[in-house]
PDB file of N, H, CA, C and O in Angstrom:
ATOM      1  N   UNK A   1     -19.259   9.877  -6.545  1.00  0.00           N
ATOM      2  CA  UNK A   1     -17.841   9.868  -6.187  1.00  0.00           C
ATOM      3  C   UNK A   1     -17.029   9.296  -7.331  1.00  0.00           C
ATOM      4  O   UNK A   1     -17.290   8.574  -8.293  1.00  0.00           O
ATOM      5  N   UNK A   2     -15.966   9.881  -6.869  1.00  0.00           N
ATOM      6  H   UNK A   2     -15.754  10.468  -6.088  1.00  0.00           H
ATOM      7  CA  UNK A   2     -15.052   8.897  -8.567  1.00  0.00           C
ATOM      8  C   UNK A   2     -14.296   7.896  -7.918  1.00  0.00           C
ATOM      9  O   UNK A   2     -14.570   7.417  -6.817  1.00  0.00           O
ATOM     10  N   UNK A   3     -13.014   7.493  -8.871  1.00  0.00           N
ATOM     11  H   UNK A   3     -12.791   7.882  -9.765  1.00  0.00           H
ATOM     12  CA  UNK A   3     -12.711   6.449  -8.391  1.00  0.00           C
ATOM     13  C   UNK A   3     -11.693   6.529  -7.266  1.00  0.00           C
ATOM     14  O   UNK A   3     -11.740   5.671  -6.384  1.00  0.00           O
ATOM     15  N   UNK A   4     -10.813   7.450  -7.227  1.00  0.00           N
ATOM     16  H   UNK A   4     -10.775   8.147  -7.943  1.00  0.00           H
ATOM     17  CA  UNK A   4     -10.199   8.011  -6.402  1.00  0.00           C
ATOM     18  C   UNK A   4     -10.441   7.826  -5.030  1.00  0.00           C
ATOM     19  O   UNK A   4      -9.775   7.307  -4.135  1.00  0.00           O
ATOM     20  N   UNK A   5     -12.090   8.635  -5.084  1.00  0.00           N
ATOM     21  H   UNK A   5     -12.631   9.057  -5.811  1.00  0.00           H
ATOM     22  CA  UNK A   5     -12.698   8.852  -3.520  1.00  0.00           C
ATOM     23  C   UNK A   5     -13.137   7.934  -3.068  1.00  0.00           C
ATOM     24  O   UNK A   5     -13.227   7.887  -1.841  1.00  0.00           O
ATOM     25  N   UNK A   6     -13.714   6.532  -4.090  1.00  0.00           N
ATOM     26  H   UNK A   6     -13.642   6.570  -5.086  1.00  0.00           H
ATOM     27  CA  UNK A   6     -14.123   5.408  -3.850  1.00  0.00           C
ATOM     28  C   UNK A   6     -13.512   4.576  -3.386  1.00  0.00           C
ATOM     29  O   UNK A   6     -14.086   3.764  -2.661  1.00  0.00           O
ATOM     30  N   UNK A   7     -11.740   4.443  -3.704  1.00  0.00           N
ATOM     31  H   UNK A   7     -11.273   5.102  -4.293  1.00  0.00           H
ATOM     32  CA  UNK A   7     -10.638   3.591  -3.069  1.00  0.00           C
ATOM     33  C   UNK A   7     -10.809   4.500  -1.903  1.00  0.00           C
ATOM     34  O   UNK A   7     -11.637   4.089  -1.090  1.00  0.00           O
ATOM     35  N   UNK A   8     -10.188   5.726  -1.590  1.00  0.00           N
ATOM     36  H   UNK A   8      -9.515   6.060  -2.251  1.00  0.00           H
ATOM     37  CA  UNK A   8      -9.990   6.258  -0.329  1.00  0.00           C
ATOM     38  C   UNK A   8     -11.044   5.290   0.268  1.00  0.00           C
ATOM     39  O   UNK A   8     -10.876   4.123   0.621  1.00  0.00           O
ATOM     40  N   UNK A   9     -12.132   6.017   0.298  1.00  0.00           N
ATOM     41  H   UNK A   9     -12.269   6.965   0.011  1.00  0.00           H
ATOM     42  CA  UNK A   9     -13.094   5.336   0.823  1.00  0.00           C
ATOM     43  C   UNK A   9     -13.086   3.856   1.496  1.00  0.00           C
ATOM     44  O   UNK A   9     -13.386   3.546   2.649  1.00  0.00           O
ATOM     45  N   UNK A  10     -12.732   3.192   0.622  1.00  0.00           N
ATOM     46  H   UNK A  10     -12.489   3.443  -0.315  1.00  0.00           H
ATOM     47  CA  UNK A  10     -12.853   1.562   1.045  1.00  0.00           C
ATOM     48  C   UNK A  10     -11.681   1.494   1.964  1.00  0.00           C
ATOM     49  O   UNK A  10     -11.900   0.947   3.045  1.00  0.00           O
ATOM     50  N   UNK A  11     -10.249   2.030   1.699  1.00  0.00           N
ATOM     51  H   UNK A  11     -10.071   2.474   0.820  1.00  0.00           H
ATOM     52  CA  UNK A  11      -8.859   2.015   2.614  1.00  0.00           C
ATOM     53  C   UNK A  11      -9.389   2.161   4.023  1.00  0.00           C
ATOM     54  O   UNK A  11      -9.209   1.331   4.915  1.00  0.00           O
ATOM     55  N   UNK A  12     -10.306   3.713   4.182  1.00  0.00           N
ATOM     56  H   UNK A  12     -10.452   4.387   3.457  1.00  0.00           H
ATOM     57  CA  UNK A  12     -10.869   4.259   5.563  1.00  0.00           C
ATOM     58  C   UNK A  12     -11.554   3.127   6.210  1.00  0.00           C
ATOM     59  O   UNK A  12     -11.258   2.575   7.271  1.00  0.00           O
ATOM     60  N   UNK A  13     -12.399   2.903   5.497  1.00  0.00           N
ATOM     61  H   UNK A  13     -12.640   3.351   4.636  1.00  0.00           H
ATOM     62  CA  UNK A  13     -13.502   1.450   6.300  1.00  0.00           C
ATOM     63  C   UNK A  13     -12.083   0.439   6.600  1.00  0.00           C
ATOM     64  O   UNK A  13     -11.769   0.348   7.787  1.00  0.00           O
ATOM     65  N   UNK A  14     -11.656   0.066   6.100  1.00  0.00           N
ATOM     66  H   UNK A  14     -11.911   0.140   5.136  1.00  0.00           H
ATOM     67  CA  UNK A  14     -10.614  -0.958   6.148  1.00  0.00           C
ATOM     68  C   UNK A  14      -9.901  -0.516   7.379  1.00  0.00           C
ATOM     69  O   UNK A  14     -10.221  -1.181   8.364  1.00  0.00           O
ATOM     70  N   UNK A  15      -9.100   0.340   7.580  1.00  0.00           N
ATOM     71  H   UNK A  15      -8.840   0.880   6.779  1.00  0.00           H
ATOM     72  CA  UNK A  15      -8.281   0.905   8.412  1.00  0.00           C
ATOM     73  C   UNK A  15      -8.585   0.896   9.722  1.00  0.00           C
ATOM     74  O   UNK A  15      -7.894   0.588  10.694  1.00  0.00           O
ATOM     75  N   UNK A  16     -10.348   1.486   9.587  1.00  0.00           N
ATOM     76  H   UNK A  16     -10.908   1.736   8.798  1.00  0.00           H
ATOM     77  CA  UNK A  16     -11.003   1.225  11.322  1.00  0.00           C
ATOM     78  C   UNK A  16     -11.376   0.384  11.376  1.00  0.00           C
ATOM     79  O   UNK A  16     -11.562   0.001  12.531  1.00  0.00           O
ATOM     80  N   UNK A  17     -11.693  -0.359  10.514  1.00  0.00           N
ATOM     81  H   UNK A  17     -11.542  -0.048   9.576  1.00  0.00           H
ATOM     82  CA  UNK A  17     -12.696  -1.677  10.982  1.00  0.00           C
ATOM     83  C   UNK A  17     -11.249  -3.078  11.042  1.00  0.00           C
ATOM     84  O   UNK A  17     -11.523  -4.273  10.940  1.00  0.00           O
ATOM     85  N   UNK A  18      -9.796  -2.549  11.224  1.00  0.00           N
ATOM     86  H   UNK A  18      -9.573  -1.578  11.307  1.00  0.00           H
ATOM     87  CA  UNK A  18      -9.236  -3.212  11.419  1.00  0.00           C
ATOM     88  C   UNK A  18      -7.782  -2.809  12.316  1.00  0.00           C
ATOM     89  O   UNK A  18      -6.782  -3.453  12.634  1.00  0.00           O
ATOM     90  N   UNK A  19      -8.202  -1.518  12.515  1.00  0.00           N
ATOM     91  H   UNK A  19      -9.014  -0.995  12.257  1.00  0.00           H
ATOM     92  CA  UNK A  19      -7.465  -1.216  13.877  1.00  0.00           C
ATOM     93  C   UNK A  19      -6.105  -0.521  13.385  1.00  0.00           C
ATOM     94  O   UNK A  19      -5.199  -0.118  14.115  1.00  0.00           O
ATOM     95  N   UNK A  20      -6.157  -0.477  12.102  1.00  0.00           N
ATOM     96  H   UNK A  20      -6.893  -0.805  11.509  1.00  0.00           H
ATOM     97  CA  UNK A  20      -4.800   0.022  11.628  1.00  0.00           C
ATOM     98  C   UNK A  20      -4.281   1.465  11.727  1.00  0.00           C
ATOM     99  O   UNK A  20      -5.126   2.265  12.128  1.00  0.00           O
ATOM    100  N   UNK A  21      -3.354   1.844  11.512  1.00  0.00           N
ATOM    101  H   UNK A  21      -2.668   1.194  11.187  1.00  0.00           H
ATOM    102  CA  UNK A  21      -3.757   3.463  11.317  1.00  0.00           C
ATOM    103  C   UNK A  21      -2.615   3.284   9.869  1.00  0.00           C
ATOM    104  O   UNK A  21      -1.996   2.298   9.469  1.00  0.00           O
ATOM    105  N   UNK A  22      -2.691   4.751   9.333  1.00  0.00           N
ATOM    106  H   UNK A  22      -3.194   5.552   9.659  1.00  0.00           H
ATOM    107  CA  UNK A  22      -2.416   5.173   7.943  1.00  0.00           C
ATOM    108  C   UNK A  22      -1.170   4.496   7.682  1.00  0.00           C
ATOM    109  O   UNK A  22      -0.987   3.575   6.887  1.00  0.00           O
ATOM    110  N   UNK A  23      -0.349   5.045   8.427  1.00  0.00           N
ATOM    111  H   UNK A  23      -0.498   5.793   9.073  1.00  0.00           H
ATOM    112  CA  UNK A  23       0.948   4.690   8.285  1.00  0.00           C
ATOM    113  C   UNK A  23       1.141   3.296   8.136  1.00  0.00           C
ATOM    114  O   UNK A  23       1.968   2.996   7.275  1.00  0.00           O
ATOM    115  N   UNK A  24       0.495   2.185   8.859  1.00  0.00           N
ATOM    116  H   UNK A  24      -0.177   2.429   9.558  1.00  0.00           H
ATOM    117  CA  UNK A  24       0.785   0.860   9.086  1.00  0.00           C
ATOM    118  C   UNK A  24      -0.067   0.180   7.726  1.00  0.00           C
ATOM    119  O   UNK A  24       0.117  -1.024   7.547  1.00  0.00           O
ATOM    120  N   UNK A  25      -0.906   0.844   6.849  1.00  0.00           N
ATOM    121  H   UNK A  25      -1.055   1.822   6.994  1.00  0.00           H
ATOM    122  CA  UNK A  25      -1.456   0.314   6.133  1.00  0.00           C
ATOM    123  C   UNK A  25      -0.659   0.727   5.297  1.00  0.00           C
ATOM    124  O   UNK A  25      -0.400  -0.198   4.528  1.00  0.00           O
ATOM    125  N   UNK A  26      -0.126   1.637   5.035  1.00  0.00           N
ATOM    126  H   UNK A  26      -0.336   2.389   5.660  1.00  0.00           H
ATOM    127  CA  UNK A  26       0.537   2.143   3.621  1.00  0.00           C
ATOM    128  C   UNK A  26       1.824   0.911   3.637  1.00  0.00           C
ATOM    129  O   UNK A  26       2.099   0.080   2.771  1.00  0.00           O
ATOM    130  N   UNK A  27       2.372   1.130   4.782  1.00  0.00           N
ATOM    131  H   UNK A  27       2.148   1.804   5.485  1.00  0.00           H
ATOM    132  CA  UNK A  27       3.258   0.087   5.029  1.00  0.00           C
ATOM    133  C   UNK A  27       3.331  -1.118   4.462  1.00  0.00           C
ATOM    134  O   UNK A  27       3.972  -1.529   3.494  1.00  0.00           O
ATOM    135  N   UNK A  28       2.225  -1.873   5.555  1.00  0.00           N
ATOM    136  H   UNK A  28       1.705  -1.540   6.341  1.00  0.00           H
ATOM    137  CA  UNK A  28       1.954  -3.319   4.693  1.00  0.00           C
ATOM    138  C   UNK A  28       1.439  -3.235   3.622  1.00  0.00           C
ATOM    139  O   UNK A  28       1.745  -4.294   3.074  1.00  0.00           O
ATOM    140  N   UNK A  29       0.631  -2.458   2.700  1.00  0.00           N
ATOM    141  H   UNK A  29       0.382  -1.597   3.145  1.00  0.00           H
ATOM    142  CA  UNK A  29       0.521  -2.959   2.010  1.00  0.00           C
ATOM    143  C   UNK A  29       0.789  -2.148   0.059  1.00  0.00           C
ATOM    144  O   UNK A  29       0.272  -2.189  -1.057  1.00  0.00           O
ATOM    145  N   UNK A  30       2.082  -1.433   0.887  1.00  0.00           N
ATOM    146  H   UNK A  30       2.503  -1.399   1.793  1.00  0.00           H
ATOM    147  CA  UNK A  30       2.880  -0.453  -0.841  1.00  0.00           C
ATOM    148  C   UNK A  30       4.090  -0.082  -0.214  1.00  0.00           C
ATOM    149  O   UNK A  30       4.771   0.685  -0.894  1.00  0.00           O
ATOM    150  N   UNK A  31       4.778  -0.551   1.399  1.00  0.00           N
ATOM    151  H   UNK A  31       4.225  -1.174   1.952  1.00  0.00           H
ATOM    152  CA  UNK A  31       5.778  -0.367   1.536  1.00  0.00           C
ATOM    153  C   UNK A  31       5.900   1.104   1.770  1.00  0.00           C
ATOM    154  O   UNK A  31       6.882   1.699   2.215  1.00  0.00           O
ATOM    155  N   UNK A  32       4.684   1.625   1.381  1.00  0.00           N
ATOM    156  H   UNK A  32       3.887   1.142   1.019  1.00  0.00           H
ATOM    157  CA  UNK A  32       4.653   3.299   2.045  1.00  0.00           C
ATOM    158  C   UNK A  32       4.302   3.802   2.537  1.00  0.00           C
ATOM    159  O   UNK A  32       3.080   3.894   2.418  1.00  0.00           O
ATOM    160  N   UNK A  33       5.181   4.888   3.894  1.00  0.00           N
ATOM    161  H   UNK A  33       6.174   4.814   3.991  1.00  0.00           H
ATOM    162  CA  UNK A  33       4.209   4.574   4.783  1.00  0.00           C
ATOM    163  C   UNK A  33       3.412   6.331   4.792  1.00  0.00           C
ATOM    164  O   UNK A  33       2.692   6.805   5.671  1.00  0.00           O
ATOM    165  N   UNK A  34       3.821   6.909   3.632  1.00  0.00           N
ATOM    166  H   UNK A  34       4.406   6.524   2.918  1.00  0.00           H
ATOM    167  CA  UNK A  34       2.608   7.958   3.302  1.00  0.00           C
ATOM    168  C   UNK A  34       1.776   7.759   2.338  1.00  0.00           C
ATOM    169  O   UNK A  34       1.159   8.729   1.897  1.00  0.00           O
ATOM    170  N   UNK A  35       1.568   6.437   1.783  1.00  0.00           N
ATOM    171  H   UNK A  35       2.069   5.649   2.141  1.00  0.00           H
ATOM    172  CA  UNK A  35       0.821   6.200   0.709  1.00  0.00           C
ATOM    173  C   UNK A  35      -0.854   6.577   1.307  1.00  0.00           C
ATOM    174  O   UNK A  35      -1.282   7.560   0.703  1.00  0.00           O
ATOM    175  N   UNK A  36      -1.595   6.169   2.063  1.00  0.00           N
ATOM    176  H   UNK A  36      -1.247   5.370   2.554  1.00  0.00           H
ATOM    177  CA  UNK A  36      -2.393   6.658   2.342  1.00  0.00           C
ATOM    178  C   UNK A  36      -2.664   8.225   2.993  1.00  0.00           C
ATOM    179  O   UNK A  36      -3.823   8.638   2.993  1.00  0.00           O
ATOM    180  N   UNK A  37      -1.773   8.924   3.444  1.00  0.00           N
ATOM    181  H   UNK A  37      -0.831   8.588   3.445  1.00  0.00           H
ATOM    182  CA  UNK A  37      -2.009  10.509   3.291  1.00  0.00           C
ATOM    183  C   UNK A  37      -1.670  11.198   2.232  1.00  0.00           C
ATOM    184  O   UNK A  37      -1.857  12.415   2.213  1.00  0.00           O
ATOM    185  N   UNK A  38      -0.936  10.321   0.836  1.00  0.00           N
ATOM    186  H   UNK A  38      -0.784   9.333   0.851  1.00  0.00           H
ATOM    187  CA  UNK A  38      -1.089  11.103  -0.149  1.00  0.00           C
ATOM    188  C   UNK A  38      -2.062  10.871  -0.998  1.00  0.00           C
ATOM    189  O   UNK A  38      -2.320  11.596  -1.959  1.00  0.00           O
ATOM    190  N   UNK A  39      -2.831   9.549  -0.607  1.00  0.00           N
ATOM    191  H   UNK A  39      -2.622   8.960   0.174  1.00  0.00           H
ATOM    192  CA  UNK A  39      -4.171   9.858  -1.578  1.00  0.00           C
ATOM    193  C   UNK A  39      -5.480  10.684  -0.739  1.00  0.00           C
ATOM    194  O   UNK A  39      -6.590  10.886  -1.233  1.00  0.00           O
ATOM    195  N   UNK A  40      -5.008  11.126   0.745  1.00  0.00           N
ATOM    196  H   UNK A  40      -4.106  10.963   1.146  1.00  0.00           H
ATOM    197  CA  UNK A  40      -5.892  12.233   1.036  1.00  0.00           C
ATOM    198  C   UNK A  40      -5.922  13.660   0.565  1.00  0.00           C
ATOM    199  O   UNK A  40      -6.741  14.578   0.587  1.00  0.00           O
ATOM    200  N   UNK A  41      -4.379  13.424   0.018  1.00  0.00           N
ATOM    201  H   UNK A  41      -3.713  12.678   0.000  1.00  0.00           H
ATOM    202  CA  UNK A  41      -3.874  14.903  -0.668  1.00  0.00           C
ATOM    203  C   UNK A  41      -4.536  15.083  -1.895  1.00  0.00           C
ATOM    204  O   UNK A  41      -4.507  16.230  -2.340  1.00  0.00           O
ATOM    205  N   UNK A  42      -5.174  14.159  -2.599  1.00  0.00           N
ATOM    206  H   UNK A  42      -5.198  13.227  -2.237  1.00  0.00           H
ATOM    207  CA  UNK A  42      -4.966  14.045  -3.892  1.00  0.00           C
ATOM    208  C   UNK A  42      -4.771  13.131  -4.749  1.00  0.00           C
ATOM    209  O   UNK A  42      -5.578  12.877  -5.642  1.00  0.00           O
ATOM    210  N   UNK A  43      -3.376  12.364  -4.530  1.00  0.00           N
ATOM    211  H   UNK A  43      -2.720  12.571  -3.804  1.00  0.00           H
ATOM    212  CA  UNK A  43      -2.820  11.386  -5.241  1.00  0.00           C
ATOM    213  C   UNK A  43      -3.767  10.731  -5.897  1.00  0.00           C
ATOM    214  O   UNK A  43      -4.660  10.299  -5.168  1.00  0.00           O
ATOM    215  N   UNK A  44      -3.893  10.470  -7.247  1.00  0.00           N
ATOM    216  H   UNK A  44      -3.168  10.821  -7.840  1.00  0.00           H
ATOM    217  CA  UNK A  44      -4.206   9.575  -8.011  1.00  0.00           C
ATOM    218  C   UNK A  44      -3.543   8.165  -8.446  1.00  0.00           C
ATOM    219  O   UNK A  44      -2.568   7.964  -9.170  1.00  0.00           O
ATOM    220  N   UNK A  45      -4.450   7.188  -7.722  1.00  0.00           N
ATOM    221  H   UNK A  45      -5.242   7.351  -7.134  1.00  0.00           H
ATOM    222  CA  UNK A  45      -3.185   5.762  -8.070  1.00  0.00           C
ATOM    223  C   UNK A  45      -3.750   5.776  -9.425  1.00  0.00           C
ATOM    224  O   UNK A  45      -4.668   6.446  -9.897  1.00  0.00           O
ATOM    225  N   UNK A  46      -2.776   4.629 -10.086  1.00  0.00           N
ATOM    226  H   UNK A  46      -2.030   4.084  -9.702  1.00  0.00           H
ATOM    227  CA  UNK A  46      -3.009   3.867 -11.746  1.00  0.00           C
ATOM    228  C   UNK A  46      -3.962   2.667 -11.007  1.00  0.00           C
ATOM    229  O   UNK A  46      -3.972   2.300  -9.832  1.00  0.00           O
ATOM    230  N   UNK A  47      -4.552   2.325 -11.872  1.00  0.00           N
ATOM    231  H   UNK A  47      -4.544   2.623 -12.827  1.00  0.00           H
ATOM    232  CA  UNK A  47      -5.206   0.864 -12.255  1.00  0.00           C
ATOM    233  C   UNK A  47      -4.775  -0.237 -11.435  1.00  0.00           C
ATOM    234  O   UNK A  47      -5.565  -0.930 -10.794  1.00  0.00           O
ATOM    235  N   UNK A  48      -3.513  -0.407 -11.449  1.00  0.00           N
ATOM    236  H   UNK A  48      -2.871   0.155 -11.970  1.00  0.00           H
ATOM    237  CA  UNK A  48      -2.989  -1.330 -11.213  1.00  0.00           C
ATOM    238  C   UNK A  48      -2.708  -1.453  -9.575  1.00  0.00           C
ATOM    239  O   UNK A  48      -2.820  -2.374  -8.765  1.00  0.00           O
ATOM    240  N   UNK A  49      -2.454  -0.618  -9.527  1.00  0.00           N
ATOM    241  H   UNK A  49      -2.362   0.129 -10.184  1.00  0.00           H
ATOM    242  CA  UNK A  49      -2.004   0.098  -8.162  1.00  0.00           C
ATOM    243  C   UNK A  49      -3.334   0.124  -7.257  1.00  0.00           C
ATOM    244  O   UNK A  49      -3.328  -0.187  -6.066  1.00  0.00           O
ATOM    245  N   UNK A  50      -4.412   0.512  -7.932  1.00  0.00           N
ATOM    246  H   UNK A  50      -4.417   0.765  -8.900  1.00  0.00           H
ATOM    247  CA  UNK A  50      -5.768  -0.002  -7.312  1.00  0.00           C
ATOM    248  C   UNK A  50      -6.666  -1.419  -6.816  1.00  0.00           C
ATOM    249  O   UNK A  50      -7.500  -1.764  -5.979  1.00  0.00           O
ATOM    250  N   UNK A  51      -5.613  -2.130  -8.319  1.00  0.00           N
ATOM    251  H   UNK A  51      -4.936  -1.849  -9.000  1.00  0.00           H
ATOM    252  CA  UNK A  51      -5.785  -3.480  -8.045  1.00  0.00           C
ATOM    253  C   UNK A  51      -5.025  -4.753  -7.489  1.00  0.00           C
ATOM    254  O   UNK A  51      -5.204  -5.952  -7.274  1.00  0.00           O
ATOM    255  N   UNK A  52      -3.939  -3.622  -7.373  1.00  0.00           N
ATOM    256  H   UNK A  52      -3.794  -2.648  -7.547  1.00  0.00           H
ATOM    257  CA  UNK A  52      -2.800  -4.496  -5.687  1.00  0.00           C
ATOM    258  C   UNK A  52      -3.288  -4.315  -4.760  1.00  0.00           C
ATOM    259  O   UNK A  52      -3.153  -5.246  -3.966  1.00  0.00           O
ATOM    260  N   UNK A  53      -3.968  -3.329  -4.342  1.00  0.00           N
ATOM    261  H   UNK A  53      -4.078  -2.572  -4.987  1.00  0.00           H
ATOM    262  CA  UNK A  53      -4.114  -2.939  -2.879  1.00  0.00           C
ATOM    263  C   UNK A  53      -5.412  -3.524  -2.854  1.00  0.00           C
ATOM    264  O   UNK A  53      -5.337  -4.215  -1.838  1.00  0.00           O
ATOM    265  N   UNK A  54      -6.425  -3.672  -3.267  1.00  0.00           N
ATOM    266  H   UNK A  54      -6.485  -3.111  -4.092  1.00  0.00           H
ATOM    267  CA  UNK A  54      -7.223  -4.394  -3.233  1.00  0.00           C
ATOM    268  C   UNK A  54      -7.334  -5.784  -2.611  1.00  0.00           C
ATOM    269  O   UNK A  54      -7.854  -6.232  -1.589  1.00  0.00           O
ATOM    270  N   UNK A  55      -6.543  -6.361  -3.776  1.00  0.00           N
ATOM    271  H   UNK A  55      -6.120  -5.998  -4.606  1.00  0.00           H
ATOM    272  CA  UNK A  55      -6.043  -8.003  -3.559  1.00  0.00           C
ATOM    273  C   UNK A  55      -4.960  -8.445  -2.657  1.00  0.00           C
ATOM    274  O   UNK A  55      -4.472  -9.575  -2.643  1.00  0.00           O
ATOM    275  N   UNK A  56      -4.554  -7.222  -1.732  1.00  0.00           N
ATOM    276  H   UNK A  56      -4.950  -6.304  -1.743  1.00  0.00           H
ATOM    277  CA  UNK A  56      -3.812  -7.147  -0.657  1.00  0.00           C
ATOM    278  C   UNK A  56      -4.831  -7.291   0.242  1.00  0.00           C
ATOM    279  O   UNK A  56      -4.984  -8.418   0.712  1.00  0.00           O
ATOM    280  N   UNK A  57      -5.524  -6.460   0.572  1.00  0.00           N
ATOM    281  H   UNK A  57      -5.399  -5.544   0.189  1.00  0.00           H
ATOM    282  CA  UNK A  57      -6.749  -6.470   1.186  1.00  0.00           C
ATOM    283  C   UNK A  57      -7.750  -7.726   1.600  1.00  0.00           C
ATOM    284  O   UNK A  57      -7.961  -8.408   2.603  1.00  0.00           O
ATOM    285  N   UNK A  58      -8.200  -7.640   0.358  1.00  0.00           N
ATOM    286  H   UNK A  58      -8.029  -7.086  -0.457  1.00  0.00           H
ATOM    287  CA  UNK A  58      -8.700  -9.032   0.462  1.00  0.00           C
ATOM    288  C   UNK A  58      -8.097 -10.104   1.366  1.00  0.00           C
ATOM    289  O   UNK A  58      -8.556 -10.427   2.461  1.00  0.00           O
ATOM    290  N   UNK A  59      -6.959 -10.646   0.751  1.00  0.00           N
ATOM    291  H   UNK A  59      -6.586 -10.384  -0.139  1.00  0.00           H
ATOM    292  CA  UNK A  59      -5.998 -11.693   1.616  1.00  0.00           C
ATOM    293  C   UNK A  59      -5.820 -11.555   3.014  1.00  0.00           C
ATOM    294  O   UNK A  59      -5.588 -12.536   3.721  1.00  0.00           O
ATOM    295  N   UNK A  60      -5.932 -10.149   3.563  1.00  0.00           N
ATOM    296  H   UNK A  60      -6.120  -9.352   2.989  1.00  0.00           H
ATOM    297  CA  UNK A  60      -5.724 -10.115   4.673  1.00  0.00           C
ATOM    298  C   UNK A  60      -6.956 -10.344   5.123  1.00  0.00           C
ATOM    299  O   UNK A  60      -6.898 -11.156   6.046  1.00  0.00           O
ATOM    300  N   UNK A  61      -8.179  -9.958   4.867  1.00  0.00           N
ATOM    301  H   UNK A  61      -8.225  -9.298   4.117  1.00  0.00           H
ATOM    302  CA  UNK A  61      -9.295 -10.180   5.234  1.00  0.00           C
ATOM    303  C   UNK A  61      -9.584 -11.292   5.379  1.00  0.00           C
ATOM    304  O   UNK A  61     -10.294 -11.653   6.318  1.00  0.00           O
ATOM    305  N   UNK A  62      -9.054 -12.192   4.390  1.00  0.00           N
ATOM    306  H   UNK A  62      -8.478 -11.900   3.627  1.00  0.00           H
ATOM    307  CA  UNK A  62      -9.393 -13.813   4.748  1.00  0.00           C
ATOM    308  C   UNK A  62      -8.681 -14.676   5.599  1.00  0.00           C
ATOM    309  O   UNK A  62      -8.883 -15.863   5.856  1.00  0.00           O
ATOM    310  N   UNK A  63      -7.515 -13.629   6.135  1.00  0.00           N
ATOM    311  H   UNK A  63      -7.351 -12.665   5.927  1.00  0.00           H
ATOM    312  CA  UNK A  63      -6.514 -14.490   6.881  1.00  0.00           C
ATOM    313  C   UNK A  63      -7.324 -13.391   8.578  1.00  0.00           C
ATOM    314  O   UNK A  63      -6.787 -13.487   9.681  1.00  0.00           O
ATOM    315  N   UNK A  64      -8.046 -12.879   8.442  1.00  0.00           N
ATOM    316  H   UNK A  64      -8.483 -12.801   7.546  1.00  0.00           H
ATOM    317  CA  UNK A  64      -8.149 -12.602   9.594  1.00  0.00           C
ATOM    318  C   UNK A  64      -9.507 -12.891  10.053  1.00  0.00           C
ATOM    319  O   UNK A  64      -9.915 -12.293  11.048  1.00  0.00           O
ATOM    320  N   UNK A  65     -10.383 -13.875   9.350  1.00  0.00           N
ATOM    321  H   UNK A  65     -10.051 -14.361   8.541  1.00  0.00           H
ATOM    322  CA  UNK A  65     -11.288 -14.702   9.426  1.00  0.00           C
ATOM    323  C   UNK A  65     -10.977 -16.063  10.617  1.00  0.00           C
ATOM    324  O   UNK A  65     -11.817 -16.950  10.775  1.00  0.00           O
TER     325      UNK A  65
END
């Protein structure tokens, strides 16, 4: 898989294993709330953009510990 499919990937696990749906994740965490159906389209994030949402992630994960 590349890297693309590999973020998708991790968003999906994230999403069910926390009850979210697309919209509410794009939301919290890029303010968009098609950001996750446009990287089903396709969309290619930058670097950076991989490594916000990440470290968005994370944080929430530890606050929901």
């Amino acid at each position: 898989m590349g890297i693309r499919a590999d973020f998708l990937n991790e968003i999906e696990e994230f999403i069910e294993k926390y009850g979210m749906t697309a919209t509410s994740f794009g939301l919290t965490f890029k303010n968009s709330p098609n950001f996750v159906f446009d990287l089903r389209k396709g969309r290619k994030p930058t670097t950076d953009t991989v490594d916000e949402i990440r470290a968005h992630m994370d944080a929430y994960k530890d606050g929901a510990r």
